[in-house]
ZAKE-937439 format. One record per atom (N, C-alpha, C): x, y, z; residue in three letters. Coordinates in steps of 0.1 Angstrom, whole numbers, plus 5000, padded with zeros to 4 digits. Example, Ala and Ser with C-alpha at 12.3 -4.5 7.8 and 13.67 -1.06 7.14 Angstrom:
BEGIN
513249435078ALA512349555078ALA513249675078ALA512849785071SER513749895071SER512950005079SER
//
This chain:
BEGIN
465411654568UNK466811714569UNK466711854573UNK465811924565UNK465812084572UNK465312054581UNK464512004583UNK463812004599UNK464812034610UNK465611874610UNK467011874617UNK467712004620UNK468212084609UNK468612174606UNK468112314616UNK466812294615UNK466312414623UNK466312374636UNK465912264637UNK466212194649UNK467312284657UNK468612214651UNK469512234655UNK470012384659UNK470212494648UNK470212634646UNK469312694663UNK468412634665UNK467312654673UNK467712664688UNK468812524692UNK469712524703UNK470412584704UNK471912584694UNK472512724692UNK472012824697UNK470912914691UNK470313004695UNK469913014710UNK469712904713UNK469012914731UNK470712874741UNK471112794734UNK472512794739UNK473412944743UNK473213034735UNK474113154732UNK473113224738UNK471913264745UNK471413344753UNK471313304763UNK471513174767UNK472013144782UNK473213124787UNK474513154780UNK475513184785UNK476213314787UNK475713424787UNK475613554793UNK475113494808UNK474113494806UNK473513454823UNK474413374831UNK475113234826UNK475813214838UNK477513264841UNK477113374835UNK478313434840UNK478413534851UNK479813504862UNK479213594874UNK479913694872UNK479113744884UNK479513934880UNK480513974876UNK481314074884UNK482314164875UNK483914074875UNK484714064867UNK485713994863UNK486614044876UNK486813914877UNK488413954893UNK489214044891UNK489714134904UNK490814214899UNK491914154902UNK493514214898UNK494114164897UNK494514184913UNK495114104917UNK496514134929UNK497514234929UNK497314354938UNK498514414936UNK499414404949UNK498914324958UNK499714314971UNK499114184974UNK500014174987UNK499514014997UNK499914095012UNK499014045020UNK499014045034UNK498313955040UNK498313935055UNK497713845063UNK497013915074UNK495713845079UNK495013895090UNK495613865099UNK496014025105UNK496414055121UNK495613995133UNK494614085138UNK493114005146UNK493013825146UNK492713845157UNK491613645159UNK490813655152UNK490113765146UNK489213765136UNK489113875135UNK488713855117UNK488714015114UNK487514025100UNK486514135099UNK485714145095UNK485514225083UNK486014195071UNK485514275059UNK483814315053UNK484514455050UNK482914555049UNK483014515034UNK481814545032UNK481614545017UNK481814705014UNK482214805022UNK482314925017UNK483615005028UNK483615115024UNK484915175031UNK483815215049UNK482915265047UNK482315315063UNK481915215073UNK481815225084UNK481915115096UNK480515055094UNK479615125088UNK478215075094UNK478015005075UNK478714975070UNK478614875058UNK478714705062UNK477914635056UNK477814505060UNK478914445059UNK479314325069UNK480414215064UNK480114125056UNK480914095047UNK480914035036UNK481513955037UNK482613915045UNK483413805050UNK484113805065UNK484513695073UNK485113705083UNK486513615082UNK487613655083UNK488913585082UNK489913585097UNK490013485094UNK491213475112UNK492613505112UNK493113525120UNK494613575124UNK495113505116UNK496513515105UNK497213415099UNK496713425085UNK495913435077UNK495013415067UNK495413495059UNK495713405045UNK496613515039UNK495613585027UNK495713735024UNK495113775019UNK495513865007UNK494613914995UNK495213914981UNK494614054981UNK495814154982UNK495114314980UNK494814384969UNK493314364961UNK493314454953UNK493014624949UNK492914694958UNK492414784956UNK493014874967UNK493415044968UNK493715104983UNK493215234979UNK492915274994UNK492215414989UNK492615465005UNK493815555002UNK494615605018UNK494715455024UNK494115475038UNK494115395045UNK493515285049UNK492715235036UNK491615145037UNK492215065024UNK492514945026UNK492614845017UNK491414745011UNK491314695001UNK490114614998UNK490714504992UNK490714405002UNK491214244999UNK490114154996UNK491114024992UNK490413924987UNK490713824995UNK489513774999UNK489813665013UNK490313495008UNK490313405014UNK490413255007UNK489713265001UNK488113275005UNK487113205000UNK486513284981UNK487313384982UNK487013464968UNK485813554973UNK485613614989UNK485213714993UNK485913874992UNK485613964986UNK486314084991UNK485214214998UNK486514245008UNK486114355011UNK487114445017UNK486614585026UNK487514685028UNK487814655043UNK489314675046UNK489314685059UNK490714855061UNK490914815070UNK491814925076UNK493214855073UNK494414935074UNK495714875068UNK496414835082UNK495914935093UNK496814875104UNK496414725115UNK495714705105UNK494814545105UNK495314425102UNK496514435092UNK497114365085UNK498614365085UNK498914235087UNK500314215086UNK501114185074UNK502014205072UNK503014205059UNK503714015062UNK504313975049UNK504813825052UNK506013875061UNK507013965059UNK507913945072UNK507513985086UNK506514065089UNK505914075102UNK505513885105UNK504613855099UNK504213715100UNK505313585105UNK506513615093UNK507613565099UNK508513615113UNK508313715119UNK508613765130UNK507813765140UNK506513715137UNK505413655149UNK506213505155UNK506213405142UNK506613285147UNK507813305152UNK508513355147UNK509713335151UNK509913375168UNK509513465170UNK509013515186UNK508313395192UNK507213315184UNK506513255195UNK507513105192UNK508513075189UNK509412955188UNK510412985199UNK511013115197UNK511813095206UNK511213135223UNK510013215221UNK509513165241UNK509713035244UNK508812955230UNK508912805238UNK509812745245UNK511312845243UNK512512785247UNK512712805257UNK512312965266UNK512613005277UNK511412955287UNK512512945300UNK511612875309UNK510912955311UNK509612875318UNK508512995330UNK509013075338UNK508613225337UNK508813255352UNK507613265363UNK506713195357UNK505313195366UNK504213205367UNK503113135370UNK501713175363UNK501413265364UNK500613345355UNK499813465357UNK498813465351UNK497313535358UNK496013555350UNK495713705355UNK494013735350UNK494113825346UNK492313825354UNK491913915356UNK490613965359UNK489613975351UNK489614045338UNK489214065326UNK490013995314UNK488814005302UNK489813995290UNK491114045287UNK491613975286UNK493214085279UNK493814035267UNK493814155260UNK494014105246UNK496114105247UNK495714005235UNK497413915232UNK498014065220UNK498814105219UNK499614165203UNK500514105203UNK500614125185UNK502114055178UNK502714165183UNK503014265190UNK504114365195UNK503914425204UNK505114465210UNK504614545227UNK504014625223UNK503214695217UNK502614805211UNK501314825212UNK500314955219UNK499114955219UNK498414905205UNK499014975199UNK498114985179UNK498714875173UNK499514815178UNK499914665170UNK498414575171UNK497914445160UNK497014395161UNK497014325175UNK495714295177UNK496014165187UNK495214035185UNK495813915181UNK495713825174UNK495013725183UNK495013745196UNK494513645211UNK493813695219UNK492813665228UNK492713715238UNK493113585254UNK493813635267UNK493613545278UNK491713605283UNK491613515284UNK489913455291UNK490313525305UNK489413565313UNK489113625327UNK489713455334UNK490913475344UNK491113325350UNK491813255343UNK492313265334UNK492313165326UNK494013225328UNK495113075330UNK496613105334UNK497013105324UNK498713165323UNK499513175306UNK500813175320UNK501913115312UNK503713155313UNK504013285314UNK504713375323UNK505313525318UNK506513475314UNK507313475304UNK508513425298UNK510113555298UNK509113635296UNK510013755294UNK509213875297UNK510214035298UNK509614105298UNK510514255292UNK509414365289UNK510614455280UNK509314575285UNK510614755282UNK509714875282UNK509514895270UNK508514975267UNK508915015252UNK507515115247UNK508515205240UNK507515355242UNK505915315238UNK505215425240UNK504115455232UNK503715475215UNK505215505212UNK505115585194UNK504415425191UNK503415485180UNK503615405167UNK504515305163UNK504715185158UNK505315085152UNK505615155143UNK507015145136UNK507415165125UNK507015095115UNK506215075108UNK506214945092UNK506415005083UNK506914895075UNK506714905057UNK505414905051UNK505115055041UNK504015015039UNK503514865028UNK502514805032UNK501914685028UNK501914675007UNK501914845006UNK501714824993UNK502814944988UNK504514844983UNK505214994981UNK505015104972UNK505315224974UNK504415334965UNK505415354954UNK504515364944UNK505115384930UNK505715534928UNK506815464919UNK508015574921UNK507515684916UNK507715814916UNK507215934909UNK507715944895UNK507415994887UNK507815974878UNK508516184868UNK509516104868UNK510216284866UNK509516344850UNK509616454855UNK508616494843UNK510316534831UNK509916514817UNK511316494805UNK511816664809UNK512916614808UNK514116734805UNK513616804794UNK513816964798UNK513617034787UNK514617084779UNK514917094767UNK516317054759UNK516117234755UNK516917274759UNK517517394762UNK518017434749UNK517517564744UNK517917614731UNK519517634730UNK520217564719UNK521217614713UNK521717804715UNK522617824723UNK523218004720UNK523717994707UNK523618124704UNK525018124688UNK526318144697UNK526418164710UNK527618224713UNK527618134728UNK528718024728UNK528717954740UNK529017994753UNK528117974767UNK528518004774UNK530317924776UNK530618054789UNK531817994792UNK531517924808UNK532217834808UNK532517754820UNK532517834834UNK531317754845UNK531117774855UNK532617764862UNK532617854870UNK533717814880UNK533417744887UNK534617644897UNK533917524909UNK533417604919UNK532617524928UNK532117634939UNK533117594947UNK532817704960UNK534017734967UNK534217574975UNK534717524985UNK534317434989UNK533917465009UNK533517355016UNK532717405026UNK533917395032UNK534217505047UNK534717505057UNK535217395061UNK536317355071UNK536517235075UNK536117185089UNK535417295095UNK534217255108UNK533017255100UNK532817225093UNK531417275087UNK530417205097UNK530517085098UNK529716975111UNK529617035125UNK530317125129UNK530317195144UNK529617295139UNK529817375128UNK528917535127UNK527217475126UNK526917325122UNK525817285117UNK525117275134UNK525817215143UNK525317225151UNK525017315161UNK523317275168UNK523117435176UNK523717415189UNK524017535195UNK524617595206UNK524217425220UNK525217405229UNK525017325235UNK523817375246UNK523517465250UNK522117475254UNK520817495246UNK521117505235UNK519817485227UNK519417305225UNK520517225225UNK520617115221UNK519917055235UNK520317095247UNK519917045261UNK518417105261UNK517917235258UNK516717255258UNK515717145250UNK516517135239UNK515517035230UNK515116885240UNK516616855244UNK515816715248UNK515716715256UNK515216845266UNK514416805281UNK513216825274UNK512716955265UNK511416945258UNK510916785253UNK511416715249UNK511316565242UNK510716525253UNK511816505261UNK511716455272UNK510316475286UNK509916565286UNK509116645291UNK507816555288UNK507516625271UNK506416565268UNK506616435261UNK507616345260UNK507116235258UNK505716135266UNK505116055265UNK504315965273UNK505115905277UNK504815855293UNK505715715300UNK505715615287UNK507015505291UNK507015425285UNK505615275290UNK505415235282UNK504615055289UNK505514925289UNK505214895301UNK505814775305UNK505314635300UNK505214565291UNK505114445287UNK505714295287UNK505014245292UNK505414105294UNK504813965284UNK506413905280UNK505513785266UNK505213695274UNK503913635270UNK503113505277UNK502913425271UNK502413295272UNK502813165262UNK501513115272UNK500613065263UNK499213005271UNK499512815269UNK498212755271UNK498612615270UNK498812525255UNK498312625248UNK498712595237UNK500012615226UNK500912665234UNK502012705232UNK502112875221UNK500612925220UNK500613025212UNK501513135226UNK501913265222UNK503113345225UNK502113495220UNK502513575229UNK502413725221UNK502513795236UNK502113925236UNK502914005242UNK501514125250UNK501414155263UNK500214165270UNK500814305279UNK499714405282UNK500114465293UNK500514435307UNK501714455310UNK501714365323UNK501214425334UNK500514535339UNK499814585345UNK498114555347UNK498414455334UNK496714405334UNK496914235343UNK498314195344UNK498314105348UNK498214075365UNK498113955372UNK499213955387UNK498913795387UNK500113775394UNK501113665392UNK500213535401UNK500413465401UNK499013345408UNK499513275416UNK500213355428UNK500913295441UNK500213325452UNK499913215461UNK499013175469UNK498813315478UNK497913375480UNK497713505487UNK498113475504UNK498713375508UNK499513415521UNK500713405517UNK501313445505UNK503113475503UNK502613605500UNK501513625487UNK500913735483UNK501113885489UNK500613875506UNK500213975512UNK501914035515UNK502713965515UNK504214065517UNK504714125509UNK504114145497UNK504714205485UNK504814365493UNK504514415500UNK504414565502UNK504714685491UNK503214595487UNK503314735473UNK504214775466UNK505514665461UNK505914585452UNK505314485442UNK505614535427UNK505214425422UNK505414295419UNK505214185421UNK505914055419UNK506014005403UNK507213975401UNK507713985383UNK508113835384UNK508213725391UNK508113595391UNK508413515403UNK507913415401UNK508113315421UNK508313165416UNK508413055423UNK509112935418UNK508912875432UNK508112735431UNK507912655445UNK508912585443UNK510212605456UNK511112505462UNK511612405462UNK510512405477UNK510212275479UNK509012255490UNK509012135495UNK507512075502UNK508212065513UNK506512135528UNK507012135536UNK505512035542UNK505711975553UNK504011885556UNK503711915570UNK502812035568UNK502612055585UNK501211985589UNK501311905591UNK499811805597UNK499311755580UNK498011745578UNK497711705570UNK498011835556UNK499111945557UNK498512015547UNK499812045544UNK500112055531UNK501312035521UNK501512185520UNK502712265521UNK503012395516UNK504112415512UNK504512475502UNK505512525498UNK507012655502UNK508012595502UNK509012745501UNK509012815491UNK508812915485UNK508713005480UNK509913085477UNK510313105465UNK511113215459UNK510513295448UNK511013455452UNK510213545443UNK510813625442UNK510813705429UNK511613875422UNK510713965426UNK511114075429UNK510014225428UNK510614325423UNK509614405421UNK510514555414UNK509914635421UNK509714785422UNK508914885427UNK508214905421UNK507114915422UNK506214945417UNK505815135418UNK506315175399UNK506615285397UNK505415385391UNK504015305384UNK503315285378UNK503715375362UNK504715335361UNK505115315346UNK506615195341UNK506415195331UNK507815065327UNK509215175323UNK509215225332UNK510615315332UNK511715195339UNK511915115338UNK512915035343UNK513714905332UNK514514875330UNK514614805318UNK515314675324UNK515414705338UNK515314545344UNK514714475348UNK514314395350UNK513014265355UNK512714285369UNK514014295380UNK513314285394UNK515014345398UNK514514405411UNK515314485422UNK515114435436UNK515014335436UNK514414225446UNK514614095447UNK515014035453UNK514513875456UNK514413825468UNK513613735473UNK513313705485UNK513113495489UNK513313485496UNK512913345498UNK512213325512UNK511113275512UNK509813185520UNK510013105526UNK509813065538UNK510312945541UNK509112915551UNK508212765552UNK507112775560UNK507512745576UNK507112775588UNK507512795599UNK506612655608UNK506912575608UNK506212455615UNK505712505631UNK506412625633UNK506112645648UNK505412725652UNK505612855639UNK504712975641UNK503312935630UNK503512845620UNK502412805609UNK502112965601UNK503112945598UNK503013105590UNK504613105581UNK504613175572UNK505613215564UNK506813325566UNK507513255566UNK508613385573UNK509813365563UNK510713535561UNK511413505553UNK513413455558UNK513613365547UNK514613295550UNK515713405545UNK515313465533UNK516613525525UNK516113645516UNK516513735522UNK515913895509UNK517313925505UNK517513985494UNK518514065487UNK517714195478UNK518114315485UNK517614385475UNK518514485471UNK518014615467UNK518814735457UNK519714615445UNK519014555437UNK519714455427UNK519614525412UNK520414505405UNK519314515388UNK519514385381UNK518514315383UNK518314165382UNK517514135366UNK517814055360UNK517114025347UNK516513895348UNK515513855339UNK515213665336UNK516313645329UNK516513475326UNK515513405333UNK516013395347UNK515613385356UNK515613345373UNK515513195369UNK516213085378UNK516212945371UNK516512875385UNK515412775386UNK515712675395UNK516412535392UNK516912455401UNK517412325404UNK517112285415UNK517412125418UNK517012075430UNK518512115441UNK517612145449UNK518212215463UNK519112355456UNK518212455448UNK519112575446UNK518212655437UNK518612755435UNK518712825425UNK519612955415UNK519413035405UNK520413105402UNK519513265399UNK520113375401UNK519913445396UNK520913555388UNK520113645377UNK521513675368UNK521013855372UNK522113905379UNK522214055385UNK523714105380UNK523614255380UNK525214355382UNK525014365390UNK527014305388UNK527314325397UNK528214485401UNK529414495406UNK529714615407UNK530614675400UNK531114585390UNK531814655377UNK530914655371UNK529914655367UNK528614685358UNK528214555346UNK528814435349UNK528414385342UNK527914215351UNK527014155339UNK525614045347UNK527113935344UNK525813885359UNK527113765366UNK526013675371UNK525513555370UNK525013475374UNK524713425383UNK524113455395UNK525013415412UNK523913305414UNK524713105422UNK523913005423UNK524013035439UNK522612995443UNK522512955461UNK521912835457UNK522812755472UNK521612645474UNK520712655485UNK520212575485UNK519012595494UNK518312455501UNK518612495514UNK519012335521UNK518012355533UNK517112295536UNK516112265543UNK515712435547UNK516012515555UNK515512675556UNK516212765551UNK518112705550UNK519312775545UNK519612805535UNK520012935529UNK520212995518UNK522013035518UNK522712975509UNK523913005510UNK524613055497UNK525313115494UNK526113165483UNK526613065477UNK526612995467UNK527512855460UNK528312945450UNK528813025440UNK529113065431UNK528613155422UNK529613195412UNK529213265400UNK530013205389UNK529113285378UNK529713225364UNK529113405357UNK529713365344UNK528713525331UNK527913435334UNK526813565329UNK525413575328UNK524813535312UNK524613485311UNK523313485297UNK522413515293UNK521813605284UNK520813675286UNK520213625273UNK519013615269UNK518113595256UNK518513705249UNK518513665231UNK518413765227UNK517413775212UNK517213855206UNK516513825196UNK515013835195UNK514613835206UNK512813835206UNK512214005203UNK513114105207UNK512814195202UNK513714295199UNK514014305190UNK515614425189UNK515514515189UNK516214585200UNK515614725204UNK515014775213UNK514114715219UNK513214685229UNK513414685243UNK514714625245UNK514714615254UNK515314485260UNK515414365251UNK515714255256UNK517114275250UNK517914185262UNK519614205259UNK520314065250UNK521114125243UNK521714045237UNK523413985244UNK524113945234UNK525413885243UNK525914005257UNK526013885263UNK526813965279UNK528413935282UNK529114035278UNK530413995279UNK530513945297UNK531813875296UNK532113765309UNK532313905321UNK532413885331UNK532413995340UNK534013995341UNK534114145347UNK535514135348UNK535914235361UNK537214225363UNK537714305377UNK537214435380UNK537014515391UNK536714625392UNK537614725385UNK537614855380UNK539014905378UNK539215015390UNK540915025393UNK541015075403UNK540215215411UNK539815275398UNK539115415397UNK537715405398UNK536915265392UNK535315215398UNK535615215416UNK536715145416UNK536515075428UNK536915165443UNK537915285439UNK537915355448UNK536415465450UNK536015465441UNK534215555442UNK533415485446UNK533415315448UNK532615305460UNK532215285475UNK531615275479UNK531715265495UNK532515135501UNK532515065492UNK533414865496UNK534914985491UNK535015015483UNK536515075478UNK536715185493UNK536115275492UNK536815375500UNK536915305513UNK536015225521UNK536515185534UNK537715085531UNK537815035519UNK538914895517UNK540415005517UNK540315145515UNK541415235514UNK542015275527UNK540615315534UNK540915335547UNK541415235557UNK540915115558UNK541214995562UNK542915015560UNK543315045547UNK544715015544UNK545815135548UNK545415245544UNK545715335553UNK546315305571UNK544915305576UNK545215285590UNK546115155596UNK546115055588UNK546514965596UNK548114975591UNK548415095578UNK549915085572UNK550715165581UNK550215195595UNK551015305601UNK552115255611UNK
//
């Protein structure tokens, strides 16, 4: 029986010094945030400096558990119960995340305006933004959709920071000695002037100084265009890194114009070899995205069975033209201002080399993919010139004179 006894006491004993040991290291911290990896991948340090090992690797979308911040270095906790430090502008917040998809759902909607690849890598961002993450790259060659396109400055992205900062905390009122002899009552203060809002403002040439200064040194804006690859993923690329993948004998007439989208026709069969009519937008090529419309151009191709060469059927230019640009069989539409200033839709059809005027309707424009940016929202219906537009233009003043002379 005592045997047993010590026996037993004896496990216990070996029991209770090996359970320290399987305990692992230091106890989890708690969560004080959540975020998701920005990057296609992204690499946590086991320390805050660059040349510290990674301790884990997590992909774009991956939601992550923030314990720890020090300025601008966060230290997360990955799926796998890895942590490490990364950088904060690395990381997306759940409503950025929700405003990724949401962007890449509604490209799916809009049509193509045309293949485009790329020479080099070019990396994808969740925002027209240099310092926004970039979550993709297009492969050297490798084609994507241009779906849309927008300017939009240089600054910094606005965010929320990832982890909101704790309120300050007011230090206690100090309880102010009792007088034996009460003060008397403040008078009201006077009250302000009734321009007070004009005296606040400075002189109107100081106000015009400021914003040619802004203006001055601002950076050009960048031009960006959203692309949609074959997997239906969406994000947003410099369009300067791009050009558009139209057969380099339509190619060579761009004259140093950029081409902003093109659309094959229809089929023409000259001997054994199949070619297409061609329609395409351009803009000038300004080398900055100072322009907040898509194309100031359009042109139509048409192949020449007699000369075997491409000649043009139909240019329209000085336009301010938006996407989408939309085809149909035997036509197409495009959505321009017109000369009361507002988008009107105009259909041609397009009938063996002939381009002809079919109509107008309003224009519709996308809206919602980036607010603010640049992409337009509702387009009121177009409406009549007013008499005072329409005498300041050149169709007005000759339509005056016309009336004039023939009233005599």
């Amino acid at each position: 029986m005592g045997a047993g006894f010590r026996v037993l006491g004896a496990g216990l004993t070996l029991l209770l010094l090996v359970m320290p040991a399987c305990r692992s290291g230091e106890p989890r911290a708690t969560a004080i945030g959540e975020a998701y990896a920005g990057p296609a991948t992204l690499g946590l340090r086991r320390d805050i400096p660059l040349q510290s090992p990674v301790v884990a690797t997590v992909r774009h979308g991956d939601r992550l558990e923030i314990v720890q911040r020090r300025r601008r270095f966060l230290k997360v906790r990955a799926p796998g119960g890895a942590e490490g430090w990364i950088e904060d502008h690395l990381l997306l917040s759940s409503e950025e995340i929700a405003a990724l998809k949401e962007v890449e759902r509604r490209a799916l909607t809009l049509p193509s305006q045309g293949l485009a690849s790329t020479y080099d890598q070019l990396n994808v961002h969740t925002e027209p933004n240099r310092l926004s993450p970039s979550f993709l790259q297009v492969k050297e060659g490798e084609k994507v959709d241009v779906v849309a396109h927008v300017t939009a400055p240089r600054t910094p992205p606005e965010r929320k920071p990832l982890i909101p900062p704790k309120p300050k905390a007011l230090p206690p009122a100090r309880k102010r000695a009792e007088s034996k002899y009460p003060m008397p009552p403040m008078p009201p203060p006077p009250p302000p002037p009734a321009n007070w809002k004009e005296l606040s403002k400075a002189p109107p040439e100081v106000q015009q100084a400021i914003a040619d200064s802004h203006a001055a040194n601002a950076p050009p804006p960048d031009d960006w265009s959203l692309v949609r690859n074959a997997k239906g993923e969406s994000g947003w690329v410099l369009t300067r890194r791009l050009y558009m993948a139209i057969p380099d004998d339509v190619a060579q007439y761009a004259e140093g114009h950029r081409i902003t989208s093109y659309f094959a026709l229809s089929d023409v069969r000259d001997g054994d070899v199949v070619k297409h009519n061609w329609l395409w937008t351009t803009i000038t090529s300004s080398g900055s995205g100072d322009h907040p419309y898509d194309f100031d151009s359009f042109r139509v191709f048409t192949w020449s069975l007699r000369r075997h060469r491409y000649e043009t059927a139909y240019i329209q230019r000085n336009v301010e033209g938006y996407f989408p640009v939309l085809t149909r069989p035997a036509g197409f539409s495009v959505c321009v201002v017109n000369r009361s200033g507002a988008r009107t839709r105009r259909s041609y059809s397009f009938i063996a080399t002939t381009v002809r005027l079919a109509g107008e309707q309003p224009c519709e424009a996308p809206a919602g993919l980036l607010p603010g940016a640049g992409v337009a929202g509702p387009v009121p219906p177009p409406q009549a010139p007013s008499p005072a537009a329409e005498s300041r233009s050149l169709y007005g003043r000759l339509k005056a004179l016309a009336k004039k002379w023939f009233s005599r």
